[in-house]
C-alpha positions as CSV (number, residue, x, y, z in Angstrom):
1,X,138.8,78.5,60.4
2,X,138.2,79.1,63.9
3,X,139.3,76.9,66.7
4,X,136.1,74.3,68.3
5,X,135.0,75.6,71.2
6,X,136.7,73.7,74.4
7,X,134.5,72.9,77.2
8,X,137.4,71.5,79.2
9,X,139.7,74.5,79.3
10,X,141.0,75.4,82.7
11,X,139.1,78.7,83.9
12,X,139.1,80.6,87.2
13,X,137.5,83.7,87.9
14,X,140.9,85.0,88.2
15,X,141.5,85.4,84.9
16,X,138.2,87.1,84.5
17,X,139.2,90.1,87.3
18,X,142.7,90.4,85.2
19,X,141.2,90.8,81.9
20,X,138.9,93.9,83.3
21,X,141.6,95.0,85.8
22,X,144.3,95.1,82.9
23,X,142.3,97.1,80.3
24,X,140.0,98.9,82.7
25,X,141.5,99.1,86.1
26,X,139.3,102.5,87.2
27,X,136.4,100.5,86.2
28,X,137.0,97.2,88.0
29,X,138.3,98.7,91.3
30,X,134.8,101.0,91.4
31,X,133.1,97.4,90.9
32,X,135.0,95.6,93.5
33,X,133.5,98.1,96.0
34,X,129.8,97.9,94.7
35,X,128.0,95.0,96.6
36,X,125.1,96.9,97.5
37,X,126.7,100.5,98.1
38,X,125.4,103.9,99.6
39,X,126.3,106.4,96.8
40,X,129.6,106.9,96.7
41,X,131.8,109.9,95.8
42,X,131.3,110.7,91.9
43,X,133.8,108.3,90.0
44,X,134.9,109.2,85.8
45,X,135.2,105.7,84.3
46,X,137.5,104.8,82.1
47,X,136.1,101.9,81.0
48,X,134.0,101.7,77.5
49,X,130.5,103.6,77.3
50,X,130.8,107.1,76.9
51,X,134.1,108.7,78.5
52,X,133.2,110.5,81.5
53,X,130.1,109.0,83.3
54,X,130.0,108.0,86.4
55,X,129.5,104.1,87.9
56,X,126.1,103.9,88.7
57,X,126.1,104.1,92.7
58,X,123.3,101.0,92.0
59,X,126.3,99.1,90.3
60,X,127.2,95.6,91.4
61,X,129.8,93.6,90.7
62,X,130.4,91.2,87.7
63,X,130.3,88.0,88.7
64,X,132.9,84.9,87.9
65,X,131.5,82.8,85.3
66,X,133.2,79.6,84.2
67,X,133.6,78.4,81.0
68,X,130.0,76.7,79.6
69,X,131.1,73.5,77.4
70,X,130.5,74.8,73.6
71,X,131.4,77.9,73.5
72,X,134.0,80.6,73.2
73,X,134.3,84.5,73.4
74,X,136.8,86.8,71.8
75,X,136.8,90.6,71.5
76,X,138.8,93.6,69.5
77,X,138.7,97.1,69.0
78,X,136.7,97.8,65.2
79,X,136.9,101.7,65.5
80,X,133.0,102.4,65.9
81,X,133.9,104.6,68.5
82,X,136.5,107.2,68.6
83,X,138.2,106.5,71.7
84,X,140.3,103.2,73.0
85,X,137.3,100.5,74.2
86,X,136.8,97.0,72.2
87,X,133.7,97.5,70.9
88,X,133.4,94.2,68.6
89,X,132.5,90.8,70.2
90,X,132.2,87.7,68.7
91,X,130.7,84.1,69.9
92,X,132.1,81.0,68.9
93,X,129.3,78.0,69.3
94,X,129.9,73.9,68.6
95,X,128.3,72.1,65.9
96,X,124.9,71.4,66.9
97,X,124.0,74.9,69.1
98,X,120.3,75.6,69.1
99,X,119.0,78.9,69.2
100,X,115.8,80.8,69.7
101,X,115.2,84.5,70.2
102,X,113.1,87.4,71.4
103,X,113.1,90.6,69.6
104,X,111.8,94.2,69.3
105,X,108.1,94.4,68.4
106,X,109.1,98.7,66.9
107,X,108.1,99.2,63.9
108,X,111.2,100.7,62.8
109,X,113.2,97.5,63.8
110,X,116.7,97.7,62.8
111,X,119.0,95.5,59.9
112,X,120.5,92.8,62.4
113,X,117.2,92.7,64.1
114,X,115.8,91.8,60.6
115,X,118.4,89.1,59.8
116,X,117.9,87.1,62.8
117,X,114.2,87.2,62.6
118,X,114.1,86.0,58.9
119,X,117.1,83.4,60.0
120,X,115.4,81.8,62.9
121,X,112.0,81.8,61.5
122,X,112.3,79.0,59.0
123,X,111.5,75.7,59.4
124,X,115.1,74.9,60.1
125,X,116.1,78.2,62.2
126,X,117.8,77.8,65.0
127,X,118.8,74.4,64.7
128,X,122.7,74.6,64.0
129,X,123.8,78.5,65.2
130,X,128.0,78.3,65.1
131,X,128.6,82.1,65.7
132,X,126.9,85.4,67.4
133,X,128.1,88.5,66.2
134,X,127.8,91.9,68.3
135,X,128.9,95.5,67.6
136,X,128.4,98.3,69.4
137,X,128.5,102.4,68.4
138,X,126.4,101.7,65.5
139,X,122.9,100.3,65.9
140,X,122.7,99.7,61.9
141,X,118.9,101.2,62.2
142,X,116.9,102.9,59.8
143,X,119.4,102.6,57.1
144,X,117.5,100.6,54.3
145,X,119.2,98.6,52.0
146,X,122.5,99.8,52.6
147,X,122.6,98.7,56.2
148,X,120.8,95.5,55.4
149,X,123.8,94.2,53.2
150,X,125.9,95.3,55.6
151,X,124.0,92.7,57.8
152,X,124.4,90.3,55.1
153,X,127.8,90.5,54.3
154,X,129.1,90.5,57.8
155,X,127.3,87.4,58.2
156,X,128.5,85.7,54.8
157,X,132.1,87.1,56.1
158,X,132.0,85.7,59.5
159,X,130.5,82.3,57.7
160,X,133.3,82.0,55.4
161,X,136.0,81.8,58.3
162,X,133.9,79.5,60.8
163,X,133.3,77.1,58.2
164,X,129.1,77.3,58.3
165,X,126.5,78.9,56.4
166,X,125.3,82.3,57.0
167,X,122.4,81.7,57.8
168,X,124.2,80.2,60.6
169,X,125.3,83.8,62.0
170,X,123.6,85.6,64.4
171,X,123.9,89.4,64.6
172,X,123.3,92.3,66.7
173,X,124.0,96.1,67.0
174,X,123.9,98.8,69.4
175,X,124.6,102.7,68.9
176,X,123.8,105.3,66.9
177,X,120.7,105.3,64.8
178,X,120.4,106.6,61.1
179,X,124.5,105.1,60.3
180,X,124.8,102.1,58.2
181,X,127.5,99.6,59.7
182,X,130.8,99.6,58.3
183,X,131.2,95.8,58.3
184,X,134.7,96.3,56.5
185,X,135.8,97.5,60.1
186,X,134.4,93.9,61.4
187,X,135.9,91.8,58.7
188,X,139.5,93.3,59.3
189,X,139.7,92.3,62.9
190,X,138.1,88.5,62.2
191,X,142.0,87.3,62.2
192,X,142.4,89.1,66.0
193,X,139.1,87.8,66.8
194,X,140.1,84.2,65.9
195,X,143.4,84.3,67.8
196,X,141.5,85.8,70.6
197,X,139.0,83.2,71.2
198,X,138.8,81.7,75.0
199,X,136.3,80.4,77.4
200,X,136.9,82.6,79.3
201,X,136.1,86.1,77.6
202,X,132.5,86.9,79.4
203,X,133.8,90.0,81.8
204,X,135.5,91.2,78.5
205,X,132.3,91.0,76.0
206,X,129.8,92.5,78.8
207,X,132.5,95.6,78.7
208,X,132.5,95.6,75.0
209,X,129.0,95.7,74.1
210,X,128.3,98.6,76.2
211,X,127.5,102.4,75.2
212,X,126.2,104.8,78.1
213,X,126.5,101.8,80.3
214,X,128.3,102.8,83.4
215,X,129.2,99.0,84.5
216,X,129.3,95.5,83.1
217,X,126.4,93.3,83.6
218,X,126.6,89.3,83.8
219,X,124.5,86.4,85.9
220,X,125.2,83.1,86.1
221,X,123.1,80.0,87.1
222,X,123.3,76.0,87.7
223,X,120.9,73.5,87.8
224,X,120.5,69.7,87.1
225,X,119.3,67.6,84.4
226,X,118.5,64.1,85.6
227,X,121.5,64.2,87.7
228,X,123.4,66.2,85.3
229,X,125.2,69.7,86.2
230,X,123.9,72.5,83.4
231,X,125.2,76.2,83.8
232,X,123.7,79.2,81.9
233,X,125.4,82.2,81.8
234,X,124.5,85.2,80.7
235,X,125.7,89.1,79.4
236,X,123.3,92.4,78.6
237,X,123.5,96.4,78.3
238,X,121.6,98.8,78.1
239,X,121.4,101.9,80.4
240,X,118.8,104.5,78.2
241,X,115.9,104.3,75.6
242,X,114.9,101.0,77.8
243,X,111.5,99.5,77.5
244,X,111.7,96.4,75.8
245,X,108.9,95.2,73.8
246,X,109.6,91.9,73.0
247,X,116.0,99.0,74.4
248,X,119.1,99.5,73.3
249,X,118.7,96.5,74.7
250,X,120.9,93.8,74.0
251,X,120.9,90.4,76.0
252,X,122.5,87.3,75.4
253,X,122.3,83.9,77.6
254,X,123.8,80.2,76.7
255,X,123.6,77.2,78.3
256,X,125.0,73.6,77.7
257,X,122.2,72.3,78.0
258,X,120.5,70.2,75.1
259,X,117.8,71.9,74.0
260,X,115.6,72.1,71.1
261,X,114.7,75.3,69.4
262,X,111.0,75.4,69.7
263,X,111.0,74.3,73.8
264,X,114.0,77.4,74.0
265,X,111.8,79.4,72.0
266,X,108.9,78.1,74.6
267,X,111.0,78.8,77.8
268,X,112.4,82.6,76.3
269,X,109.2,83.9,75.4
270,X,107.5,83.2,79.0
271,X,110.4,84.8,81.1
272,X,110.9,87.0,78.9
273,X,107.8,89.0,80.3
274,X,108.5,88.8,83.8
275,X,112.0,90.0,83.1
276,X,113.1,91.9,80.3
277,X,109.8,93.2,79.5
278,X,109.1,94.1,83.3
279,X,111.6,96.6,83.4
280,X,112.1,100.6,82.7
281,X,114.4,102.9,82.7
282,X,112.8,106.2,80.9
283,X,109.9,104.6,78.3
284,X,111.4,104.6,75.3
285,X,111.5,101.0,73.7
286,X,114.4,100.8,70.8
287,X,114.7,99.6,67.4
288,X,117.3,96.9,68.1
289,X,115.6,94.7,71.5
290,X,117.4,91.1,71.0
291,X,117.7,88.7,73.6
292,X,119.0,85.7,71.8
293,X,119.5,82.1,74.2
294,X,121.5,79.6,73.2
295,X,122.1,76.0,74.0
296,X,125.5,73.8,73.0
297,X,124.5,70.6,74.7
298,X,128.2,69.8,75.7
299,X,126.7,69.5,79.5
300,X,125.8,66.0,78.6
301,X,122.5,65.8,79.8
302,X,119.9,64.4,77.6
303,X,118.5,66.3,74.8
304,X,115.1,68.1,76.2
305,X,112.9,68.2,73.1
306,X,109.7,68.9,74.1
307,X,108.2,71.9,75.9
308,X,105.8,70.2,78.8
309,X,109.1,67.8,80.0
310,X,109.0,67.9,83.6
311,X,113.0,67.9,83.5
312,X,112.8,71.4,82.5
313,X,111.3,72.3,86.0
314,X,114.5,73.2,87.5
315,X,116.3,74.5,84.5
316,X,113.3,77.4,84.0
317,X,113.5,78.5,86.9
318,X,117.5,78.6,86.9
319,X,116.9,80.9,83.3
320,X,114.6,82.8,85.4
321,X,116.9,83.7,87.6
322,X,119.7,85.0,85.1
323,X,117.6,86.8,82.8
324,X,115.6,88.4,85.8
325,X,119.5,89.2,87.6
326,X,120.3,90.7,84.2
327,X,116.8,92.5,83.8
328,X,117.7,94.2,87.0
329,X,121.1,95.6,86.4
330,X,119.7,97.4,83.4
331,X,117.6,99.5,85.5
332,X,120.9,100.0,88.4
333,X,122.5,101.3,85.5
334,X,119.6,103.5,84.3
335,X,121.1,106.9,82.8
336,X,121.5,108.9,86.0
337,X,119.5,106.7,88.2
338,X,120.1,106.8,92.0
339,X,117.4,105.0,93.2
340,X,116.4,101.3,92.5
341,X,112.1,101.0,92.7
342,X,110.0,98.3,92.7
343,X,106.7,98.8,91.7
344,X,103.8,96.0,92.7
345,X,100.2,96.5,91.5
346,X,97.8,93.9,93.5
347,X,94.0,93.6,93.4
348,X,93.8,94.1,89.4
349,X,91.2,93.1,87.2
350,X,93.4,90.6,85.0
351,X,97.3,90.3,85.1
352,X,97.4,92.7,81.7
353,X,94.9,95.3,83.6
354,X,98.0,95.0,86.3
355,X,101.2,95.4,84.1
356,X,99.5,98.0,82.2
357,X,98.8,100.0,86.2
358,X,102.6,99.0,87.3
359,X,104.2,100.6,83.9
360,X,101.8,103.8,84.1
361,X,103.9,104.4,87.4
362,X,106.8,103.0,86.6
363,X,106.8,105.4,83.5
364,X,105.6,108.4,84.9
365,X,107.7,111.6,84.8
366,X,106.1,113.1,87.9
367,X,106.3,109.8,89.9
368,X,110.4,109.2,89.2
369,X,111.2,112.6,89.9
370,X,109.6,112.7,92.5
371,X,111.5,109.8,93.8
372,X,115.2,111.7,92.4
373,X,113.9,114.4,95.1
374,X,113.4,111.7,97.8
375,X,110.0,113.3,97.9
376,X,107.2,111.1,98.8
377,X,104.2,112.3,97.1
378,X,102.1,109.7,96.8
379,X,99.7,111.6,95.2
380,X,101.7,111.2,91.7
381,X,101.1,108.1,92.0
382,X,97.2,108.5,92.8
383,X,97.7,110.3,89.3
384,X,99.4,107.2,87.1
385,X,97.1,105.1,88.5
386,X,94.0,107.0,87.8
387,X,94.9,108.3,84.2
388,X,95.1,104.4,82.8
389,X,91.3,103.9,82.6
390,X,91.6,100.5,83.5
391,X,89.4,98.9,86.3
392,X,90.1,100.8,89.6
393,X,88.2,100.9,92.9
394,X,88.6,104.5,94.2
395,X,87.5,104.1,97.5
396,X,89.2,100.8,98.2
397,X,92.9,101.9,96.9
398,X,95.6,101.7,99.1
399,X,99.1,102.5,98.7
400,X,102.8,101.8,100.2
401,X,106.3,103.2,100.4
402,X,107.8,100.3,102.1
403,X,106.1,99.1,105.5
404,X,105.0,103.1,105.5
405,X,101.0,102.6,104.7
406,X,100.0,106.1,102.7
407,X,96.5,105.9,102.0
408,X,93.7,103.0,102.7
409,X,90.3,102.8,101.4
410,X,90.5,105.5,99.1
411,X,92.1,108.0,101.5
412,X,94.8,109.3,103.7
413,X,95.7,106.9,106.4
414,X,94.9,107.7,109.5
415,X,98.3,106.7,110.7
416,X,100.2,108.7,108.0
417,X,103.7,109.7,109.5
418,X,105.6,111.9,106.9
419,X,108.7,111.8,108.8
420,X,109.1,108.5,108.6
421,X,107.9,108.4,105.4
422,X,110.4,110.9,104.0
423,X,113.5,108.6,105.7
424,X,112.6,105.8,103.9
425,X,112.8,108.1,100.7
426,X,116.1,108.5,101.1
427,X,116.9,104.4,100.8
428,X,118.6,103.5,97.4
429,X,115.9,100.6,97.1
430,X,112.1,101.4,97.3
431,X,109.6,99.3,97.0
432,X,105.9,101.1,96.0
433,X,102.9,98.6,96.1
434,X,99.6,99.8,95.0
435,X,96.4,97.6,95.6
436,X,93.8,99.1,93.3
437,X,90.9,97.0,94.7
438,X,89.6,95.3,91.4
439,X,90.4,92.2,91.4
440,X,93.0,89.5,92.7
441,X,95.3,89.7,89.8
442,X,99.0,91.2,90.3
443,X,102.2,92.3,88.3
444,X,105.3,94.0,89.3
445,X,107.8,96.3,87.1
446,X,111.5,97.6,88.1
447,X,112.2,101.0,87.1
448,X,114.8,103.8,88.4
449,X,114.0,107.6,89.3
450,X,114.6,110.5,86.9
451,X,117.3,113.2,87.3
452,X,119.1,116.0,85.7
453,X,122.0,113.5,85.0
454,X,119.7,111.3,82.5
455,X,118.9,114.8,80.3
456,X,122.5,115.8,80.3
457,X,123.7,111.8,79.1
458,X,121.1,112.2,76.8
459,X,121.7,116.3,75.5
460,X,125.2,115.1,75.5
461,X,125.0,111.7,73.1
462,X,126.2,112.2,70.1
463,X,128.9,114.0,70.8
């Protein structure tokens, strides 16, 4: 039986830095110096995803997170991957956790993807969730059968030893498509796991469910409930195939809040858009998408249990703010990514008209290499815009790199300076707004530009 969570525990973010510093001292000294960087000189990181990349010169640091009443963390080495990196995580939750949960809308959604879904979509779901499960090196996709009783016993295992039903257990995998998990490897570390768990284990799990990730990502909030401090904290990866549809895109947020599952359900599926789904690293949207958010209750606050309460004011826009922080380090740590791009589509026809103009440049091939190169054609971007066939006004579109106005009513400023235009290229933030002349409606998407780095992370995966 595990140990209940403690939400008293003393924690400092000391003992966060030593965790990383201990196991992965290359990794947290490149981190340290991070806080909005120039590039700096190529670094090999030591820490788990692959051996060999590089930090992301986007990175930035992981930040201290204190312990959230309700819940502990514990992590251990299963052997999914072949070299020395924990790569198992588990999440320990008081009686009484609620849950709800986004997930991947591909069609070829993968086992633990399944199991949550058909667990949180009863009439009960989500009302009593005592453990989180996450592995990474083996996304348990595409294996049939095999890999769904994998899920199943992992979950029935995991059950057995935290004293709740299975039902109870949420999962989640990240790797290698086409393997079935090995959930033998999983059970045999549970005793570690339960020795291991502590409040204060968030640095550790963001650096355990990582695969070409090049850093660590975490966010933390506060807020107040009638009076009543809440904190929500939160961990993700993902650094390739990103494009969530609900990327190898794992996220996972709690909060001791009280909370009931169909307001959380309520609060994840509205930011999710803005956030998670507002992002883009190279297009490609994966089989095993989860962001799962969770709420103990151990804050003390009073119990939130319907969805138009305007105590939740403060709170939503404190989860905004996490999942949005979070939503962002995915595309600083896109494979090979040097530059950091915001892209704003204003004067749309409707806010879907918008995204769907935002993500055509966002996506583009031609427009993020173009970026890599510290080129500024804005013609590629004339291109992504045009090739949509939504609702555009030719002769009213108008674009900007920056402050640096590039064309105006449907031409080539008159005030065009390409020098100036070229140094703001060469900025590791860009911001691109478009104003296709349509409408009032808006939408903004984050995305990275697209090197020689991201084929070689991707020619050299498997291996």
């Amino acid at each position: 039986m595990s140990r209940p969570p403690e939400a008293g525990r003393a924690s400092t973010g000391q003992k966060i830095e030593q965790a990383i510093e201990k196991a992965f001292d290359p990794l947290a000294t490149a981190l340290k110096r991070a806080t909005t960087p120039p590039p700096p000189k190529p670094l090999t990181s030591a820490a788990p995803g692959k051996p060999g990349l590089e930090i992301s010169p986007l990175a930035v640091p992981f930040p201290t997170i204190p312990p959230i009443g309700g819940v502990e963390i514990a992590t251990a080495r299963a052997g999914f991957y072949k070299h020395e990196r924990d790569d198992l995580v588990v999440f320990s939750f008081a009686r009484g956790t609620t849950c709800a949960g986004v997930f991947t809308r591909h069609k070829i959604g993968s086992a633990p993807v399944d199991w949550c879904k058909r667990q949180l979509d009863t009439a009960e779901g989500g009302q009593d969730v005592r453990a989180l499960v996450v592995n990474a090196g083996c996304a348990n996709a595409f294996t049939g059968k095999a890999g769904a009783d994998a899920a199943r016993r992992t979950a029935s295992e995991v059950a057995k030893r935290f004293g709740c039903r299975q039902r109870d257990v949420m999962l989640a995998s990240t790797g290698v498509i086409g393997v079935v998990l090995d959930d033998r490897k999983i059970v045999a570390r549970m005793p570690d796991i339960e020795a291991g768990l502590d409040a204060d284990g968030w640095a550790r799990a963001g650096l355990a469910i990582m695969t070409t990730d090049t850093f660590p990502k975490g966010s933390y909030a506060e807020c107040e409930i009638e009076g009543r401090k809440v904190r929500i904290a939160g961990i993700a990866k993902g650094s390739g195939m990103i494009a969530p549809d609900m990327a190898t895109m794992l996220g996972f947020i709690v909060t001791d809040a009280a909370i009931a599952p169909p307001v959380l359900r309520a609060l994840l599926g509205l930011h999710v858009r803005t956030t998670f789904n507002s992002v883009t690293v190279d297009g490609d949207t994966s089989t095993n998408d989860t962001c799962l958010l969770f709420a103990t209750g151990a804050s003390g606050a009073p119990r939130i249990g319907r969805v138009g309460d305007r105590r939740l004011k403060e709170f939503s826009a404190a989860l905004d703010k996490v999942m949005l922080d979070l939503a962002h380090q995915l595309v600083r740590d896109g494979e090979g990514a040097t530059k950091f791009v915001k892209v704003t589509v204003d004067g749309a026809a409707s806010p879907a008209s918008a995204r769907k103009l935002a993500k055509s440049i966002a996506d583009s091939p031609l427009v993020k290499t173009a970026l890599a190169g510290e080129d500024a054609n804005w013609g590629r971007v004339v291109m992504a815009v045009g090739k949509t066939e939504e609702p555009v006004d030719r002769d009213s579109l108008a674009i900007r790199f920056g402050p640096h106005v590039a064309a105006i009513d449907g031409a080539p400023a008159p005030n065009y300076d390409e020098a100036k235009m070229s140094a703001y290229m060469k900025n590791a933030e860009i911001d691109i707004t478009v104003d296709v002349g349509s409408g009032r409606a808006s939408a903004t998407v984050w995305t990275c530009d697209l090197t020689k780095r991201y084929v070689e992370i991707n020619g050299d995966y498997r291996s």
